[in-house]
C-alpha positions as CSV (number, residue, x, y, z in Angstrom):
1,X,-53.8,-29.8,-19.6
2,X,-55.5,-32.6,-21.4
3,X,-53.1,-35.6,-23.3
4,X,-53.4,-33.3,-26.6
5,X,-52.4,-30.6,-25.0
6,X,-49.1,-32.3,-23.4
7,X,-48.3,-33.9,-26.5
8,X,-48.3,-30.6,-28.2
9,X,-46.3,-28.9,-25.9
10,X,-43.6,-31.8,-26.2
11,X,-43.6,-32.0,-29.4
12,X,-42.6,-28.0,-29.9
13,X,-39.9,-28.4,-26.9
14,X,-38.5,-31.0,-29.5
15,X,-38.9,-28.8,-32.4
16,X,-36.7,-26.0,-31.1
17,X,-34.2,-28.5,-29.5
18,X,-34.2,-29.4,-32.7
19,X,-33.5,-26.1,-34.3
20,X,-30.9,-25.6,-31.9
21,X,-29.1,-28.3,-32.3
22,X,-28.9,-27.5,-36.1
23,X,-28.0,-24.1,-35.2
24,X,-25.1,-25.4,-33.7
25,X,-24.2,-27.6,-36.3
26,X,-23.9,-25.3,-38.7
27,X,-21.8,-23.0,-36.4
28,X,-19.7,-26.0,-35.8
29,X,-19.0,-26.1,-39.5
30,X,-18.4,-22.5,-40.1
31,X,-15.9,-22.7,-37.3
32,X,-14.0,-26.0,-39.0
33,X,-13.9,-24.5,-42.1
34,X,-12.4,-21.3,-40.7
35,X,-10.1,-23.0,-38.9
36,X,-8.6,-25.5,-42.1
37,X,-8.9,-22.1,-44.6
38,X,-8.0,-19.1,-42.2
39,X,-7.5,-15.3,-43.2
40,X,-6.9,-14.3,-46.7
41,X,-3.9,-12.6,-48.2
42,X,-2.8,-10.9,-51.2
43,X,-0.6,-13.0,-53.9
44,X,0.0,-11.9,-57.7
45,X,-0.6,-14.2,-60.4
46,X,1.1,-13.5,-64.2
47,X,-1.2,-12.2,-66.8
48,X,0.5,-13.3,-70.0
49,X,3.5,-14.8,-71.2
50,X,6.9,-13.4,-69.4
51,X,10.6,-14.3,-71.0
52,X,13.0,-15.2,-68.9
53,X,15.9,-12.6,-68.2
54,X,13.9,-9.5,-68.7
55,X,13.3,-6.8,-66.3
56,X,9.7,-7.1,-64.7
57,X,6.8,-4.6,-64.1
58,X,3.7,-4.6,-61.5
59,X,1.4,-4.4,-64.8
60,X,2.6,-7.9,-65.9
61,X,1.1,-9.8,-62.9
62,X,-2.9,-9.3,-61.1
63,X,-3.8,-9.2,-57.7
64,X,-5.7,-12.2,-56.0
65,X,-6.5,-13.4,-52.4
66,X,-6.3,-16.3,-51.4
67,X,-6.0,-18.0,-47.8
68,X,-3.0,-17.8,-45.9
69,X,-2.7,-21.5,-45.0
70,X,-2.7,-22.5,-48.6
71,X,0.2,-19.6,-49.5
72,X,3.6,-21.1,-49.7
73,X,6.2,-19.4,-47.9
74,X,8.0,-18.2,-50.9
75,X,5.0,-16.6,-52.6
76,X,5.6,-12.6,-53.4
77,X,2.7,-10.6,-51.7
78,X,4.6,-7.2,-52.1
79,X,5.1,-6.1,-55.6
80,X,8.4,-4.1,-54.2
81,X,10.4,-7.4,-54.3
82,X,10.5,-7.3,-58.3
83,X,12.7,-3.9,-58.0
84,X,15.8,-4.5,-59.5
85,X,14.9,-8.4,-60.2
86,X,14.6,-10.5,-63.6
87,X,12.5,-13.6,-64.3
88,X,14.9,-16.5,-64.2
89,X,12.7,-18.6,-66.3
90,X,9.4,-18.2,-68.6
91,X,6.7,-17.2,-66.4
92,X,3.3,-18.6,-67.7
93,X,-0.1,-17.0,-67.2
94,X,-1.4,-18.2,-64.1
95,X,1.2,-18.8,-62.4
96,X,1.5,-18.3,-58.8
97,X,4.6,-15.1,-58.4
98,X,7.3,-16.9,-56.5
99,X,10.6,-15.4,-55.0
100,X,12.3,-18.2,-56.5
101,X,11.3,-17.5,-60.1
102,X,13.3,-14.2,-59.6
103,X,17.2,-13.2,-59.6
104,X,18.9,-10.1,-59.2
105,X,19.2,-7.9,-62.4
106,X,23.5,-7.9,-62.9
107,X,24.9,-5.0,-61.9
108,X,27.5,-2.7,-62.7
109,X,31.0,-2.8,-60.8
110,X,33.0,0.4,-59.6
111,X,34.9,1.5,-62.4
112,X,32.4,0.0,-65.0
113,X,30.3,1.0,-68.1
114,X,27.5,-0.2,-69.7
115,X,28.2,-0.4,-73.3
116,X,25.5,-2.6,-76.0
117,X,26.5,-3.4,-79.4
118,X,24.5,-5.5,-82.1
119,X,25.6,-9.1,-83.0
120,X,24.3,-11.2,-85.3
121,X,21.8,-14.0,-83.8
122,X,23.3,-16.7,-86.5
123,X,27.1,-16.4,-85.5
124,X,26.4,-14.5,-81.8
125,X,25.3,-18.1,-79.7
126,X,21.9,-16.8,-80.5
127,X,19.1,-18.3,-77.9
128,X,22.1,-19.5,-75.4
129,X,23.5,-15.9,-73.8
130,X,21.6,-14.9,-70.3
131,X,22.3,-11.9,-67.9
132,X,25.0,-12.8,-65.8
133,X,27.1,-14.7,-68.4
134,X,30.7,-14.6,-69.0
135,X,31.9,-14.1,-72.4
136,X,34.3,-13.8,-75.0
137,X,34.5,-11.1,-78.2
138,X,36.3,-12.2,-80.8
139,X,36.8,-9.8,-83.9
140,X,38.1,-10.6,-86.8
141,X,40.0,-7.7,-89.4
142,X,40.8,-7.6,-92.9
143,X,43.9,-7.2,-93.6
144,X,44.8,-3.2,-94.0
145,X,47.2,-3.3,-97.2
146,X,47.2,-6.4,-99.7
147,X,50.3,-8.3,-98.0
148,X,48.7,-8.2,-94.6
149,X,46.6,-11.0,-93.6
150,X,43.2,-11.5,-91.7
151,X,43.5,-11.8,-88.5
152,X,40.8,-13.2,-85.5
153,X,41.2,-11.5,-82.4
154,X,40.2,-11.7,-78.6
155,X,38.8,-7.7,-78.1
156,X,37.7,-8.4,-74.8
157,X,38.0,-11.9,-72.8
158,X,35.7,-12.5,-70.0
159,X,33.1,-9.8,-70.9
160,X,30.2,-10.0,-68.3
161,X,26.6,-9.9,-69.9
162,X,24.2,-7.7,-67.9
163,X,21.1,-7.4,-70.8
164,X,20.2,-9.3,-73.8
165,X,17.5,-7.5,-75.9
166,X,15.2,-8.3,-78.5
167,X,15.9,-9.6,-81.8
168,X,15.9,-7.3,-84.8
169,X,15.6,-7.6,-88.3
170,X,18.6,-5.4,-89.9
171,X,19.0,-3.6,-93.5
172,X,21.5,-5.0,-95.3
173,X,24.7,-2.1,-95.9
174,X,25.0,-1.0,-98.9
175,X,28.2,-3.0,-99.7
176,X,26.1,-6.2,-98.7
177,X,22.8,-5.0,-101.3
178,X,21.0,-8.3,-102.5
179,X,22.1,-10.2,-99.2
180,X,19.1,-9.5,-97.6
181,X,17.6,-8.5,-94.3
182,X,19.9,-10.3,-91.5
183,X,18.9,-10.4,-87.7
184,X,21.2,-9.4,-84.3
185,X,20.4,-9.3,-81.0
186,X,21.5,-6.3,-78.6
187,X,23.8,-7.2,-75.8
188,X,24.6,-4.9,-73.2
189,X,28.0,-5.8,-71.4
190,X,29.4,-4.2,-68.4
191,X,33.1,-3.7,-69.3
192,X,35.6,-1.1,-68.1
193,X,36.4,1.7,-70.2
194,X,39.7,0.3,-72.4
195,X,37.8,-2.6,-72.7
196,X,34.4,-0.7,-74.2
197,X,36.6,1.4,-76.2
198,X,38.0,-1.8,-77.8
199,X,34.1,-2.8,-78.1
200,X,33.7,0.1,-79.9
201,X,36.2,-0.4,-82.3
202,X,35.3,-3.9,-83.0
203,X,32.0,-2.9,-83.9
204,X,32.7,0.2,-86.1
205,X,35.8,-1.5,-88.5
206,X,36.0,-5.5,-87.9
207,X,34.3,-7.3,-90.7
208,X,32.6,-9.5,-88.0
209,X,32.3,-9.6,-84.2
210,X,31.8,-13.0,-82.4
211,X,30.7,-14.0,-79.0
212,X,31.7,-17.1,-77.6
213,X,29.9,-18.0,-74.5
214,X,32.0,-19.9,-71.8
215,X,31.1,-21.9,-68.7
216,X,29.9,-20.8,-65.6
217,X,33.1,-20.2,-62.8
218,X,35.5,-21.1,-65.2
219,X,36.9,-17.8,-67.5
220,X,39.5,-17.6,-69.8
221,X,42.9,-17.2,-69.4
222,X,45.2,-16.2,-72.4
223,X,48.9,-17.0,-73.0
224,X,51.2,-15.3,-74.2
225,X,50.0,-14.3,-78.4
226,X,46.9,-16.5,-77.7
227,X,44.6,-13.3,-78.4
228,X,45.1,-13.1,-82.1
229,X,45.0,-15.7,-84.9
230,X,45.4,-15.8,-88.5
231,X,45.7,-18.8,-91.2
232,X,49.4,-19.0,-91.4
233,X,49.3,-20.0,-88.0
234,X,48.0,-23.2,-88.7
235,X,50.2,-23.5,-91.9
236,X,53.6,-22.9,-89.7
237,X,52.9,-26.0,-86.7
């Protein structure tokens, strides 16, 4: 084997210790980036726009993989854990589904009733009442015969908010033509059933019904002819 010959032969030895030491390199890489990404898992993502306090469905949110090692540990990968849940704030397209971005829907208590009457978004704490809130109902009556006076009263105190719908534009009655269109929101309450009757009764003959929205842990407690008001009150301390 002449010099030509030799250096020919090294020079493809050096060649494919070449190529294999590349070949490993780029194994080498695969294998790092395997090990910082790791296996993929399912997430959901929201599609659109969600408001808070609503009752949420699988079609509202997309399925996307991602890998597991970038997945915080209180991301949803099972659309069963939005049974019986509610957003607890807007959800905004894109957004990663969190457990934490979800609250159990209220639920009824033995010897409850759901019962949902409309109240009027300008007197009614509009934009303020959630799921879950404890409020008060206030009435207030005309007075039955000329002599008797209005009266404001307390239908139902600490009345537990389960759903608030959406607003809705109402027809005016026709004792209230030319006042024009007014809008209420539907709230569902879970109340027991003298309580919902009262509810009822409130909606059907008091000239208005009133919600008044109290703090969280701390309901009312009424005295002794604390329930009912009227103007004379005032007039007599």
């Amino acid at each position: 084997m002449n010099s030509r010959q030799r250096r020919g032969v090294i020079l493809l030895v050096l060649s494919v210790l070449c190529a294999l030491a590349a070949f490993a390199g780029v194994l080498w890489v695969i294998g790092d980036v395997n090990s910082k990404v790791g296996p993929e898992v399912t997430a959901y993502r929201v599609k659109s726009t969600i408001a808070p306090y609503k009752p949420l469905e699988a079609d509202q949110f997309e399925k996307i993989s991602m890998p597991e090692r970038w997945l915080s540990k209180s991301a949803v990968t099972d659309l069963s854990a939005l049974r019986g849940k509610i957003a607890v704030t807007e959800l905004h397209p894109g957004s990663l589904l969190q457990e934490d971005m979800l609250v159990d829907r209220p639920k009824l208590k033995s010897g409850q009733q759901e019962i949902a009457i409309m109240i009027d978004a300008a007197t009614g704490v509009a934009g303020k009442i959630r799921p879950g809130n404890l409020v008060n109902i206030y009435a207030t009556f005309a007075g039955r015969t000329d002599k008797e006076k209005p009266t404001s009263r307390v239908i139902v105190a600490n009345a537990r908010v389960i759903d608030v719908g959406r607003l809705t534009s109402l027809e005016p009655k026709p004792e209230d033509r030319g006042a024009g269109t007014t809008e209420a929101v539907p709230i569902t309450f879970a109340l027991d059933t003298d309580d919902a009757q009262r509810v009822a009764y409130a909606e059907s003959f008091a000239e208005h019904v009133r919600l008044a929205l109290l703090p969280a842990g701390s309901p009312t407690t009424l005295g002794p002819g604390e329930g009912s008001y009227d103007l004379d009150e005032d007039k007599n301390k």
